[in-house]
C-alpha positions in Angstrom: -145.1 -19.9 69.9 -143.5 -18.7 66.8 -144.0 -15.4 67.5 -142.2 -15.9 71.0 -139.0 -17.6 68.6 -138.9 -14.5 66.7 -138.7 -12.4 69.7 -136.0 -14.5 71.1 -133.8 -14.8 68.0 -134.3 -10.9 67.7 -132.9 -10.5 71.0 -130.4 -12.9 70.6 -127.1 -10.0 70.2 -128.5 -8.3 73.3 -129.1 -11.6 75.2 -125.2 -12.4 74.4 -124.2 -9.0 75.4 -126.4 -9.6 78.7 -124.5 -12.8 79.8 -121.1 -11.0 78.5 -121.7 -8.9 80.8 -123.1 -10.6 84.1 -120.5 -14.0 83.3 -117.2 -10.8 82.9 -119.0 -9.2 86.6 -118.7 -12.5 88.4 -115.6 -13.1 86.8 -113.6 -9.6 87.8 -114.2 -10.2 91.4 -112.0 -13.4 91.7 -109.0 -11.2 90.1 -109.8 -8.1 92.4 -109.6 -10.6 95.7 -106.6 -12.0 94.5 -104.6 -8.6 93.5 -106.4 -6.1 95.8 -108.1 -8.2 98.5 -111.6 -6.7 97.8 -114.3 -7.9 97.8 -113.2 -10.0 100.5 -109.3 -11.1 101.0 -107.8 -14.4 98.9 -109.3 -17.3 101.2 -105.7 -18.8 100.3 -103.7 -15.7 101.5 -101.4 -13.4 99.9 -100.8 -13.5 96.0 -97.6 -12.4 94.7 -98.4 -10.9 91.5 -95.4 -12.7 89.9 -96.7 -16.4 90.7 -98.9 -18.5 88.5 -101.9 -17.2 91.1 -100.9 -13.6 90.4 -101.0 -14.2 87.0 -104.3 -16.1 87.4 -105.5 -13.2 89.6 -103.9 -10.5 86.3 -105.8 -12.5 83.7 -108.6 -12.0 85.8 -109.0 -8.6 86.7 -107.4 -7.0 83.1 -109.4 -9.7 81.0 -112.5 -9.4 83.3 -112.4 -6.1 82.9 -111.6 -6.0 79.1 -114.6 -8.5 78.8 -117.1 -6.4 80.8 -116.9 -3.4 79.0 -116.6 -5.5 75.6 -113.5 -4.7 74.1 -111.3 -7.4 71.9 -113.9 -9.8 73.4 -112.8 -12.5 71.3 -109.8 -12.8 71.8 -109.8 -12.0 75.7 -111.9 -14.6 75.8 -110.3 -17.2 74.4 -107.6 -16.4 76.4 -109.6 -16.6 79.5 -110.9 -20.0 78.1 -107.7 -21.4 78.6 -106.8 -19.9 81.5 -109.8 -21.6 82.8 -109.3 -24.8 81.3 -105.6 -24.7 83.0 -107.5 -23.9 86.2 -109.7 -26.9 86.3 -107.1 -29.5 85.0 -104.2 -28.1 88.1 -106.4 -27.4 90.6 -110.1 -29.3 90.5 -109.5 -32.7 88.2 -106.4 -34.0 90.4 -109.3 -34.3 93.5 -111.4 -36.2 91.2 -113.7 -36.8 88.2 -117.2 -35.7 89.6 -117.1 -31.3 89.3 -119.9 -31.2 92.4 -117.0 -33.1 94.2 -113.8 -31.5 93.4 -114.8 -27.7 93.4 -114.5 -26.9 89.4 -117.8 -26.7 88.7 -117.1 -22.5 87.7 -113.9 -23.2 85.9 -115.5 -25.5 83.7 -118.2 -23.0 83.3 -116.2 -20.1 82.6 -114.4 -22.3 80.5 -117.3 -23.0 78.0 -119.1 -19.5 78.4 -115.8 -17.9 77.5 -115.3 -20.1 74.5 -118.4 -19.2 73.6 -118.3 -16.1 73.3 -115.3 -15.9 71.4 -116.6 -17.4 68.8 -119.9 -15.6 69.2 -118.2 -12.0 70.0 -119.4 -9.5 72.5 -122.9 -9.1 71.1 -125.0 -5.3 70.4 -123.5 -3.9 73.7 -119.7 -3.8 73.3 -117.1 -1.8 72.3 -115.8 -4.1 69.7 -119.6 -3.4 68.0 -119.1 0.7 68.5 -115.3 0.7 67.3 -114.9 -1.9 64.5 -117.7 -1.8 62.0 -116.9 -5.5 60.7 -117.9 -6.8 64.3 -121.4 -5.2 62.9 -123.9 -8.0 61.8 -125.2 -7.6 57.7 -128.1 -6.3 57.7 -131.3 -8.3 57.3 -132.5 -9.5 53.9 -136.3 -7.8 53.5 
């Protein structure tokens, strides 16, 4: 068993980068159906790009996209924290309490994996890690 924790906690920047990643992929397809209609068209219709669902729809697909690939992950994600926060409180909390009931059971999850990782950062595969050497971990102590 402690051997198993080890191996965890040493995969721990990989594991972030992992759900970076996969949470940014889900995450890029609600902007692209909004702006571009792809994968699928908006089930609502049309998004103007200059309404608070266009902007949704930007946030999105730029932040989605920032987020996948890693870069200013922190920030982007707080950012999309909010935006997600915003999200749940307009659309899913006026149609009750209970998530399972109202719809925002993603929001809220988007909400708190974003917020997660901005605190936590992008993890060993980003390129926050490759360009900015202080987003670097210190080293061990042997």
């Amino acid at each position: 068993m402690k051997n198993f924790c080890k191996w965890l906690a040493d995969c721990s920047p990989r594991l972030l980068s992992i759900l970076r990643i996969v949470a940014a992929f889900l995450f890029v397809q609600h902007g692209s159906m909004k702006l571009l209609g792809f994968p699928a068209p908006f089930p609502m219709g049309e998004v103007h790009l200059f309404s608070l669902m266009g902007l949704a729809g930007a946030l999105e697909l730029g932040g989605g996209f920032l987020l996948l690939i890693g870069l200013f992950t922190r920030p982007v994600a707080f950012i999309l924290s909010g935006e997600m926060a915003a999200a749940y409180f307009m659309a899913h909390a006026p149609h009750g309490f209970w998530t399972a009931l109202n719809g925002g059971e993603a929001a809220v999850l988007y909400c708190f994996v974003f917020l997660y990782i901005s605190a936590a950062g992008g993890g060993d595969w980003s390129v926050d890690r490759v360009c900015c050497p202080r987003n670097r971990p210190a080293a061990p102590a042997t």
